[in-house]
NUROMI-863165 format. One record per residue (C-alpha): x, y, z; residue in one letter; residue number from 1. Coordinates in pm, 1 decimal, padded with zeros to 6 digits. Each point is the difference from the previous one (the first is absolute). Example, Ala and Ser with C-alpha at 12.3 -4.5 7.8 and 13.67 -1.06 7.14 Angstrom:
// NUROMI-863165
+----------+----------+----------+------+-----+
|       xx |       yy |       zz | code | pos |
+----------+----------+----------+------+-----+
|  01230.0 | -00450.0 |  00780.0 |    a |   1 |
|  00137.0 |  00344.0 | -00066.0 |    s |   2 |
+----------+----------+----------+------+-----+
This chain:
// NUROMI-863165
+----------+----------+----------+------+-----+
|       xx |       yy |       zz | code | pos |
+----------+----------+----------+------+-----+
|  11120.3 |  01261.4 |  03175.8 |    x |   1 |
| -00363.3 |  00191.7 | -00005.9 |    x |   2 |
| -00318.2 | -00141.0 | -00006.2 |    x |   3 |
| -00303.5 |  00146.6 | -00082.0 |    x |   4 |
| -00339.1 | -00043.5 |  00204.7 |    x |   5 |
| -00335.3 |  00050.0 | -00279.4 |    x |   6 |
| -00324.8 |  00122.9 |  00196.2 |    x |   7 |
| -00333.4 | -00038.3 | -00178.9 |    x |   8 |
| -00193.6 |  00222.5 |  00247.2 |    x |   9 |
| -00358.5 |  00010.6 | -00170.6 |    x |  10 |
|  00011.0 | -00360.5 |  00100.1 |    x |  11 |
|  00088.5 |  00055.1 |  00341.8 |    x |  12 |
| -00274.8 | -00171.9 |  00232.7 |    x |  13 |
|  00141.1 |  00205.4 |  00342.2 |    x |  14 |
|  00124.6 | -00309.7 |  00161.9 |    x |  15 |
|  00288.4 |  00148.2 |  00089.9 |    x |  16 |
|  00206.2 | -00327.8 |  00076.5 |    x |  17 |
|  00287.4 |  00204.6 | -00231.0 |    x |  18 |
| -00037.1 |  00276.8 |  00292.4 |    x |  19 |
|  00046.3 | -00251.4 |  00327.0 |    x |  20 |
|  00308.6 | -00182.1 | -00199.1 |    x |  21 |
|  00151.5 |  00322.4 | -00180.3 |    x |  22 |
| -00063.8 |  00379.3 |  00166.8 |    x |  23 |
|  00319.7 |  00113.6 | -00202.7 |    x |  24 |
| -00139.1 | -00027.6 | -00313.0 |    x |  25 |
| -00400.7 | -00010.5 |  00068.2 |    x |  26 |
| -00250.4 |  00220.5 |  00188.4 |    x |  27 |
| -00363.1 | -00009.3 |  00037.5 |    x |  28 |
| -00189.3 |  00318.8 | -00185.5 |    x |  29 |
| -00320.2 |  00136.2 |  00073.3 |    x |  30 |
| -00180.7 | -00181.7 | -00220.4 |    x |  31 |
|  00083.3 | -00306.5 |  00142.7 |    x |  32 |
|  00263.4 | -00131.8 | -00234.2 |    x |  33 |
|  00371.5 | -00033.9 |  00026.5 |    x |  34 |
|  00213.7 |  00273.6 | -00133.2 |    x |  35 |
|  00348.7 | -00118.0 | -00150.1 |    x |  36 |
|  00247.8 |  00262.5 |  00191.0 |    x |  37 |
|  00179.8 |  00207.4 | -00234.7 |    x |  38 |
| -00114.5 | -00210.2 | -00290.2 |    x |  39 |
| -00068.3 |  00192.0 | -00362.0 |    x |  40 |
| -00264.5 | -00081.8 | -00237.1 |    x |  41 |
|  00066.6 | -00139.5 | -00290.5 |    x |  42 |
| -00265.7 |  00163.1 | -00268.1 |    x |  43 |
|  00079.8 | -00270.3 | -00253.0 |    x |  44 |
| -00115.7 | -00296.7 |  00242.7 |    x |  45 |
| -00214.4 |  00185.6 |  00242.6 |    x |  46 |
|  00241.4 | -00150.7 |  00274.8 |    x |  47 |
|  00172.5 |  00142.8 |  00259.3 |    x |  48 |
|  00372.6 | -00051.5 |  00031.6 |    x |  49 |
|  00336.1 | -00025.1 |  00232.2 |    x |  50 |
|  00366.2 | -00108.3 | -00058.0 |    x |  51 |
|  00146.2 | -00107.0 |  00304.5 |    x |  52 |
|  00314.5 | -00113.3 |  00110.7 |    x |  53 |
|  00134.5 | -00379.6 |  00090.5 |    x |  54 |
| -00030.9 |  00073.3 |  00341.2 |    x |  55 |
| -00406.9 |  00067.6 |  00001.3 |    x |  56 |
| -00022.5 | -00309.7 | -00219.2 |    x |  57 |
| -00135.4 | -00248.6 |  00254.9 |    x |  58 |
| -00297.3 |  00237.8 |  00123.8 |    x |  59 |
| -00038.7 |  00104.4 | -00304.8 |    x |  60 |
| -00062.2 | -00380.3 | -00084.9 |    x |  61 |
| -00260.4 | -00090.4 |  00293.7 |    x |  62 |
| -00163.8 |  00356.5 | -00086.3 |    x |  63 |
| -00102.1 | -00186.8 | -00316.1 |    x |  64 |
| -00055.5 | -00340.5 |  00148.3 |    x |  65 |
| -00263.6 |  00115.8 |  00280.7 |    x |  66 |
| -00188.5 |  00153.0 | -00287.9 |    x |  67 |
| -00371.7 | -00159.9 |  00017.5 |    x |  68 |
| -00048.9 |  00078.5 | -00356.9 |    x |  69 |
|  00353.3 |  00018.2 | -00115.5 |    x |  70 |
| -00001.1 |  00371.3 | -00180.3 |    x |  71 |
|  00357.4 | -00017.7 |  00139.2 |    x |  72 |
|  00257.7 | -00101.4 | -00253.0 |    x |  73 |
|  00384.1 | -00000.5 |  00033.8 |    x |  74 |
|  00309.6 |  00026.5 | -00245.4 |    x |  75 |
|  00371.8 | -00006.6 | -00008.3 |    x |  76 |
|  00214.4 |  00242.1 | -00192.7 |    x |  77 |
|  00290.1 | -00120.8 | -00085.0 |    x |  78 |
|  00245.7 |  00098.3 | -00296.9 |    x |  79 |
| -00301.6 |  00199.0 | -00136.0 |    x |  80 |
| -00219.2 | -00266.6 |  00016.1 |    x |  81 |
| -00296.2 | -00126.2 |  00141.1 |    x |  82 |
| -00109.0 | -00296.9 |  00144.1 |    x |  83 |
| -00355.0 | -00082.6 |  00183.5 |    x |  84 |
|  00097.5 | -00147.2 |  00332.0 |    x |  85 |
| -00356.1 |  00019.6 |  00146.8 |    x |  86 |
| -00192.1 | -00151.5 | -00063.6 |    x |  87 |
|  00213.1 | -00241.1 | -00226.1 |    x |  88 |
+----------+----------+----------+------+-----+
């Protein structure tokens, strides 16, 4: 099973609680917001994006949760579909 973690970064405040709780999958950039590692923008939402696997689920997760002003959204892939699991 994949999930997918959904970054709005122009909405990014720089609190960097998704940093402290996840450094696989965020980073802090030099102008003070997070940076999604590896993620690829998505030119049709203006988000960036990042499958990961079961495994990274639960930071993944509390990556979202810690978010101040929630610009961190998570989905399941499953059978070629998609379903918002945060936030619900």
């Amino acid at each position: 099973m994949e999930y997918k973690i959904i970054y709005d970064r122009n909405n990014c405040i720089g609190a960097f609680s998704c940093v402290v709780v996840g450094p696989k999958f965020w980073e802090v950039n030099a102008d003070n917001k997070a940076d999604l590692k590896n993620g690829i923008f998505n030119k049709e939402t203006g988000f960036y994006e990042l499958i990961v696997e079961a495994d990274d689920y639960k930071m993944a997760l509390e990556s979202a949760e810690v978010c101040p002003v929630k610009v961190i959204k998570i989905e399941k892939i499953e059978n070629g579909k998609t379903i918002t699991v945060y936030p619900e």
